[in-house]
N, C-alpha and C positions, 0 to 999 in steps of 0.2 A: 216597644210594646207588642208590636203582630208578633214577633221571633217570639217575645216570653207567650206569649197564649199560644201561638204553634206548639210549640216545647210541653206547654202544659197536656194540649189538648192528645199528642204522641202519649204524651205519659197516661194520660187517661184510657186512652185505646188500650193499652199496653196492659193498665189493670183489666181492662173489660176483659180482656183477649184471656188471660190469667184465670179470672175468675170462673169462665166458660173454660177452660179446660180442665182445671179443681174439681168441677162440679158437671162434666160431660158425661160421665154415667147417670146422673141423676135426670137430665135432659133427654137420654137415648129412650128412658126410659118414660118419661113423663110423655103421654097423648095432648096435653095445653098446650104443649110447644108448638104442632102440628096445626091445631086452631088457631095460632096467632101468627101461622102464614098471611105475606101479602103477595106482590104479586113476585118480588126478587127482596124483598126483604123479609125476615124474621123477628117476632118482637119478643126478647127473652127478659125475666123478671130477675132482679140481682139483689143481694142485699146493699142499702143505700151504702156509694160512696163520695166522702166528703174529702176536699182536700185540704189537711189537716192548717189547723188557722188556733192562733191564741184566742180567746171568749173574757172579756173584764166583766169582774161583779160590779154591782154598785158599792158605792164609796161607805158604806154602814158593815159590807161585807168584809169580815176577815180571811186572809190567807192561811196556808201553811207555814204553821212557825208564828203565829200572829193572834190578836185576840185573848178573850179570857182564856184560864186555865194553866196549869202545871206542868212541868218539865215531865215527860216521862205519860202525859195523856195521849190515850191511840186518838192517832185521828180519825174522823169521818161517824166516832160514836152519835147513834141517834140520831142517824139519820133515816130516814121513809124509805122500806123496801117495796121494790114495783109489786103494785096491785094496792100500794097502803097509801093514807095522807089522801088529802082532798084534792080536787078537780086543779088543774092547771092552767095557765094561759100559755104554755112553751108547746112546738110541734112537736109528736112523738116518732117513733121509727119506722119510716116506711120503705119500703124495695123498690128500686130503679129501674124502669124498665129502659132499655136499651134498644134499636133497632140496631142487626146483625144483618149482613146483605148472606143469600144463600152462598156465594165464593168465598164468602168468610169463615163461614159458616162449616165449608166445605173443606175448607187449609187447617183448621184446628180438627178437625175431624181425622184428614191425613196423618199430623202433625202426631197425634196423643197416638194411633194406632200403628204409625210409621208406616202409612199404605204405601205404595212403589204407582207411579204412575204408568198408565196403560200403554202399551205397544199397540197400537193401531194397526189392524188387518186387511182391512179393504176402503174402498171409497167407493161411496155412491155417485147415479150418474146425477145428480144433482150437483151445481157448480156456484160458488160464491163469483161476482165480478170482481175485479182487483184493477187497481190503476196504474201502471209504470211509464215513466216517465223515460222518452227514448230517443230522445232530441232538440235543439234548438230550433227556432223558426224566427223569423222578421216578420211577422205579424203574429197577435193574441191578445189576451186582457191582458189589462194592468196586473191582473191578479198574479199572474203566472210571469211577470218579467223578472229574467234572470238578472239579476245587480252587477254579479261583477262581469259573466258577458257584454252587458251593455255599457260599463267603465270601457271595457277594453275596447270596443269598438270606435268609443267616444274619443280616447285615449291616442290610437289609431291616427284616428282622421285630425286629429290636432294638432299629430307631430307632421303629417305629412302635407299639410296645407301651413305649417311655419305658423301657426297662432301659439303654438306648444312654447309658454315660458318655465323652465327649472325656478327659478327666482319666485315666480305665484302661481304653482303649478294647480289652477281653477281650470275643471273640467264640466263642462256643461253639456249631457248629450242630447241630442236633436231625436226627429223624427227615423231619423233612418240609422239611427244607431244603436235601436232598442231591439233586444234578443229578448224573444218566450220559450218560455219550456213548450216542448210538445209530449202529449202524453198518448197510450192507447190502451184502449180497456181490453183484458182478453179474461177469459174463466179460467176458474181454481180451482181443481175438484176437492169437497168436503168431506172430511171421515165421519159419517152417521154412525148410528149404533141401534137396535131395536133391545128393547127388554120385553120378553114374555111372564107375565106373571101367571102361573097356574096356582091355583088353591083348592084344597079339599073342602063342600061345603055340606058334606054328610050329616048326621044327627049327631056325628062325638065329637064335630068341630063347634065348641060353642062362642059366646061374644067376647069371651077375653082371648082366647086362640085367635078371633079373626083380629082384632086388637094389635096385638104381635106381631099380626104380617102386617099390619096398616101401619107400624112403627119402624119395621123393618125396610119393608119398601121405600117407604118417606126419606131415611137415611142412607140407602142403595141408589136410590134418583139424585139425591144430593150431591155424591160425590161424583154418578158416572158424568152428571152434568158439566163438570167441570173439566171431564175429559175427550168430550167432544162437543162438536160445535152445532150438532142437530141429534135428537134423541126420541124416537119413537118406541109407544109404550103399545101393549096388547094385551089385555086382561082375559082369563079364560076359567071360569068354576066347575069343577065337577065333583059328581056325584057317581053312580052307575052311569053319565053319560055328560058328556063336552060339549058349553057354549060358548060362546065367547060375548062378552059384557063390557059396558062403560067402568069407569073406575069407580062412580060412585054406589052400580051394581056390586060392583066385587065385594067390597067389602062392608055390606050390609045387608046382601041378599042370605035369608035364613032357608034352608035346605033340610029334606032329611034321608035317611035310605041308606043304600047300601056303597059301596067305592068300588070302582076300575079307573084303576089309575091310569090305563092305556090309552083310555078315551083322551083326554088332556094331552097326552106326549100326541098323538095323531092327530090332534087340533093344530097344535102347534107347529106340527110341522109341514102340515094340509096350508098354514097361515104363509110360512117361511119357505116354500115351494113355489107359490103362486105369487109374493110380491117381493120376499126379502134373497135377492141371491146372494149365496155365501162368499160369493168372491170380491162382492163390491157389499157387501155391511156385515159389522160386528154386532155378533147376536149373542144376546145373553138370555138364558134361560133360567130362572128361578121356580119351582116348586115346592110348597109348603102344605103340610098333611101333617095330621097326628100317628101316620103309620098302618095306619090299616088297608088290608086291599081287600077286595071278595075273594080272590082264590090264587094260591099258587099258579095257574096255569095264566093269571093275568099278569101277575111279576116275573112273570117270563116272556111272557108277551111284552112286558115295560125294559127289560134286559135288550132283547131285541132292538126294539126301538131304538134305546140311546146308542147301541154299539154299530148300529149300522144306518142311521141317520142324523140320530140328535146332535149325537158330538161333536162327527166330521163337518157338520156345519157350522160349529158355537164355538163362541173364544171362551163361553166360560157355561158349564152347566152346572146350578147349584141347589141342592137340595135341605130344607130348612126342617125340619122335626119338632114341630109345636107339640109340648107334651100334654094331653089329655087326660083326664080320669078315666074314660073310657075306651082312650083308644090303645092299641097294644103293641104299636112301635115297634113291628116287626120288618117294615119295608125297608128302613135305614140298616137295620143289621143285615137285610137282604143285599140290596146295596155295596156293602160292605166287603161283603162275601163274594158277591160276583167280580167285582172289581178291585178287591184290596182294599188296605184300612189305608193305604197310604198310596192312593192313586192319585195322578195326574191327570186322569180323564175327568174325574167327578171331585166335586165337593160337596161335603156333608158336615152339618152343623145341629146338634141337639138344643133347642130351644126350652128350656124348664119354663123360664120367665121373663117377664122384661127384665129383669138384671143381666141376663145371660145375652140380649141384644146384641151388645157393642160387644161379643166374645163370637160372637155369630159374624157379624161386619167384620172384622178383622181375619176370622177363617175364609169368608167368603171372597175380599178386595184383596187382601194380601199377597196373592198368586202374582198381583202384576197382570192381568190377562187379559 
């Protein structure tokens, strides 16, 4: 009986996991997924699944092929279409919700967009303890005695004191025949990673734009989580000028004014100067704006920046283009232009709408970087 509900319970997983990949554009998209974070779990809404089982009528009920009527009558005539016929006593259809842990969450993510996992670049001087085990010793806990060192020792001393019989070869060992592991802790260094989120929080960025990064990032943290084992985040808003903010500012602080996009790239890198060195953590930098700057001589000023700081320090810098009504989407074709439509240095992603999301992640993650 445990092997049949193990068996069941795989097959079940297996639909959830299915259903969540079916339906993972419509999740990239949906902000409830995001509300129904816990702290390593996800709670996702499914249509109910049942697994399929025979249902008897009562004994007054006819089947198919059975009961009144003529050869040649369709079945199922007159019967009550939903929303018709009176009140019920049966349970009607409702959606399953599911907890999804975020690393599940994270492998179906990879999985549907065929991300490449990341080449790690530097290590922080932060170190994990690790245990190895580097020899025997004759004293320790129970916990740690090694079984068949101490047969052998046992083994040993029995042949060589003449108790050793072939015939009932019964081994019993003593006090001084018993071997322990010894172990000794030493550090591991950890591959960290910072992610920088810059966002434009001008007057043509409105609440569905900020939206879009808050759904975007959400899925960005997702997966790089899963590619390292320590992840530091760095929120920064601008306007005509660069602060740097908690997460729950970023994306609900309302702004208005004019854009220098330089401002932001100098925060960031004023930030990644002073704690984050390039050579010991992987930095990623994200930038999101509808495109607008105040003036040519500031997106050259932002050329600048990335070519002779931003880059050489980042495993990945990426640039996201939420589309506005009002903004004019000229920095990404700037972008574009400075550095090629098909460069190595930069990635650039045109965000229309949440549908375009998971088209965004997969420009973005797919580098490997």
């Amino acid at each position: 009986m445990p092997m049949k509900m193990e068996s069941d319970l795989n097959r079940f997983r297996k639909i959830v996991r299915g259903k969540i990949k079916g339906e993972l554009r419509r999740f990239i998209a949906n902000g409830d997924l995001i509300g129904r974070q816990g702290k390593k779990l996800v709670t996702i809404p499914l249509p109910r699944i049942d697994i399929p089982h025979f249902q008897f009528g009562g004994e007054q009920q006819g089947g198919t092929g059975q009961g009144e009527g003529e050869v040649g009558d369709a079945v199922g005539q007159g019967q009550p279409q939903p929303g018709e016929g009176e009140a019920g006593d049966q349970e009607g259809k409702h959606s399953l919700e599911v907890d999804v842990s975020l690393d599940e969450l994270a492998s179906i993510l990879g999985e549907e967009l065929e991300l490449p996992n990341i080449e790690n670049k530097g290590k922080k001087n932060i170190e994990n303890r690790q245990i190895k085990y580097t020899g025997i010793l004759k004293q320790g806990p129970e916990s740690l005695r090694h079984f068949k060192r101490t047969f052998k020792e046992a083994l040993k001393r029995s042949i060589a004191s003449g108790t050793y019989d072939p015939d009932n070869p019964i081994i019993v060992p003593v006090k001084d025949d018993k071997r322990f592991r010894s172990y000794k802790v030493f550090n591991q260094p950890v591959a960290n990673a910072l992610i920088v989120y810059m966002m434009d929080v001008s007057g043509s960025m409105g609440d569905e734009q900020k939206e879009i990064v808050r759904l975007t990032s959400f899925w960005l943290d997702t997966w790089l989580q899963t590619q390292y084992k320590g992840l530091d985040r760095r929120y920064i808003i601008h306007d005509a000028t660069a602060r740097e903010v908690d997460q729950d500012t970023f994306y609900r602080t309302k702004e208005s004014g004019g854009t220098l996009i330089s401002s932001a790239y100098r925060l960031a890198l004023k930030i990644m100067e002073e704690e984050y060195p390039p050579a010991e953590w992987n930095v990623y930098l994200f930038h999101f704006s509808d495109g607008d700057n105040w003036s040519g001589n500031d997106t050259t000023e932002c050329m600048k920046l990335l070519e002779e700081s931003l880059l050489p320090a980042s495993n990945l810098f990426c640039y996201g283009q939420v589309e506005s009504r009002y903004g004019s989407g000229q920095f990404l074709r700037d972008l574009q232009k400075h550095f090629g439509e098909t460069s190595e240095d930069i990635t650039v992603a045109q965000i229309k709408d949440r549908d375009a999301i998971i088209d965004a992640l997969k420009t973005f993650l797919g580098k490997g970087k």
